[in-house]
C-alpha positions as a Markdown table, in Angstrom:
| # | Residue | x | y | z |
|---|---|---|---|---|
| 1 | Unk | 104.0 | 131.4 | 81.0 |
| 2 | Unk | 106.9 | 129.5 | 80.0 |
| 3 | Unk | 106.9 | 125.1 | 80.0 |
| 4 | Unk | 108.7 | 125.1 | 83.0 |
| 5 | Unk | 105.7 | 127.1 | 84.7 |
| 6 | Unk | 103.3 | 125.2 | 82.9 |
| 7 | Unk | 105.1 | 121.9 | 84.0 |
| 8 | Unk | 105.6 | 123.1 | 87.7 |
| 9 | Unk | 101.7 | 123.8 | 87.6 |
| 10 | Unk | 100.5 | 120.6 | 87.0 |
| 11 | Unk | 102.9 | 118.7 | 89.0 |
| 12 | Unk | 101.6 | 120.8 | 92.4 |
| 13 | Unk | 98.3 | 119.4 | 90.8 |
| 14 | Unk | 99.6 | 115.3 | 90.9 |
| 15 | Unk | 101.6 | 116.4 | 94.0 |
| 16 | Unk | 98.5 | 118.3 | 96.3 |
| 17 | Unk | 96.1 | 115.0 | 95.2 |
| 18 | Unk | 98.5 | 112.3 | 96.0 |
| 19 | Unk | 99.4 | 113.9 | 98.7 |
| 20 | Unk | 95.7 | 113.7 | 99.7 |
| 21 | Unk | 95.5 | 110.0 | 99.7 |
| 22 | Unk | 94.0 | 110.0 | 96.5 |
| 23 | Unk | 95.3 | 106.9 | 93.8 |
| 24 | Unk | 96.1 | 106.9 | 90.2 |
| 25 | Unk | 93.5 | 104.8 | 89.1 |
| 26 | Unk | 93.9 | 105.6 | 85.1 |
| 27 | Unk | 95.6 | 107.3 | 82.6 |
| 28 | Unk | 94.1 | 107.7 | 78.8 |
| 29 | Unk | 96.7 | 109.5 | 76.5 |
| 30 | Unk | 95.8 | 111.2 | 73.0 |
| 31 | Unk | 97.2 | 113.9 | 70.7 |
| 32 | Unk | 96.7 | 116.4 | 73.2 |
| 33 | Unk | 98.2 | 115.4 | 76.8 |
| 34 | Unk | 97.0 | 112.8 | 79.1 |
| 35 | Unk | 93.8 | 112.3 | 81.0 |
| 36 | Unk | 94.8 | 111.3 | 84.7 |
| 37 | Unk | 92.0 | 109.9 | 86.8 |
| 38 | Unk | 92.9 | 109.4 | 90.5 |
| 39 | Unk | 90.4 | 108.3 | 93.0 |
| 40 | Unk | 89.9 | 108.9 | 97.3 |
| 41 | Unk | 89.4 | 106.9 | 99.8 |
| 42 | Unk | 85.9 | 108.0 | 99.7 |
| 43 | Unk | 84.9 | 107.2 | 96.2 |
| 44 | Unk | 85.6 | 111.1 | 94.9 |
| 45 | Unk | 87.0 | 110.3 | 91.2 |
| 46 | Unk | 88.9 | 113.6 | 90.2 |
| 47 | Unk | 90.5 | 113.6 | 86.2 |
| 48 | Unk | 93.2 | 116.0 | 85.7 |
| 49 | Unk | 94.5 | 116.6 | 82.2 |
| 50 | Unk | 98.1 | 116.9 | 82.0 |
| 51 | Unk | 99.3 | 119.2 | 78.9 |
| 52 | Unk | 102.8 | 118.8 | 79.1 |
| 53 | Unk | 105.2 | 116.0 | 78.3 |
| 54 | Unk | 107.4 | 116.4 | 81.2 |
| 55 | Unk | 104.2 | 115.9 | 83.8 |
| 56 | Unk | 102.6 | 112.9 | 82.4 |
| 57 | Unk | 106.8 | 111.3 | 83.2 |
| 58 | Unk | 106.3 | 112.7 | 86.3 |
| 59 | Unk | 103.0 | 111.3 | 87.3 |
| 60 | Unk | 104.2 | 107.8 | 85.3 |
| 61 | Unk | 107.5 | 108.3 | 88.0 |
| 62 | Unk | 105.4 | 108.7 | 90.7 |
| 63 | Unk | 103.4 | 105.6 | 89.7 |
| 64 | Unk | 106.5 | 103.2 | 89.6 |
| 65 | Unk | 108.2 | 104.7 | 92.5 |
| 66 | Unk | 104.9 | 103.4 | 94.7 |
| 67 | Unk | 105.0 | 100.1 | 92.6 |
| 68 | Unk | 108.8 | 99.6 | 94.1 |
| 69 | Unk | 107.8 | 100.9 | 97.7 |
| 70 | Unk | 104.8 | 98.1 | 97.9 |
| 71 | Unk | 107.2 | 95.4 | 96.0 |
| 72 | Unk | 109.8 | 96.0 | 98.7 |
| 73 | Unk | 110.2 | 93.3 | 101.4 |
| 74 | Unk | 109.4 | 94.2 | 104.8 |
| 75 | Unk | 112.9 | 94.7 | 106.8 |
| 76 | Unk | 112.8 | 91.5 | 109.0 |
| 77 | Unk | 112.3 | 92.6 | 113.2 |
| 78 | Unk | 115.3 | 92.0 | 115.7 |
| 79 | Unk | 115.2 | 88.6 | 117.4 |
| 80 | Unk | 112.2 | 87.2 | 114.7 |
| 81 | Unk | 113.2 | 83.8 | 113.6 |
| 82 | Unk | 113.2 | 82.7 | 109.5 |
């Protein structure tokens, strides 16, 4: 497999549990990748280990683009007043 496959495995992995509704609720990095726990509406707490240097970006990416969405100001309605 080459790292492109490897990378394109684990980010269907970040992408199919996010996509869920599941939250990154920690990430523990060491010599060997990076231990991603996300957690469900539910209470399920899934860890996925991410190998490859180019997926723990991604899943860091991912985690800032939500930081800007919620940071965002709400677009003010037609016709509300200030």
């Amino acid at each position: 497999m080459t790292a492109f496959d490897d990378f394109a495995k684990e980010r269907a992995g970040i992408d199919a549990l996010l996509d869920q509704g599941f939250t990154v609720a920690g990430m523990a990095e060491d010599l060997d990748g990076a231990a991603v726990t996300f957690t469900g509406g539910t209470g399920v707490t899934v860890e996925l280990r991410l190998l490859t240097a180019d997926a723990r970006k991604y899943v860091t990416t991912r985690i800032l683009a939500a930081y800007q969405e919620a940071a965002r100001p709400q677009a003010k309605t037609a016709g509300s007043s200030a």
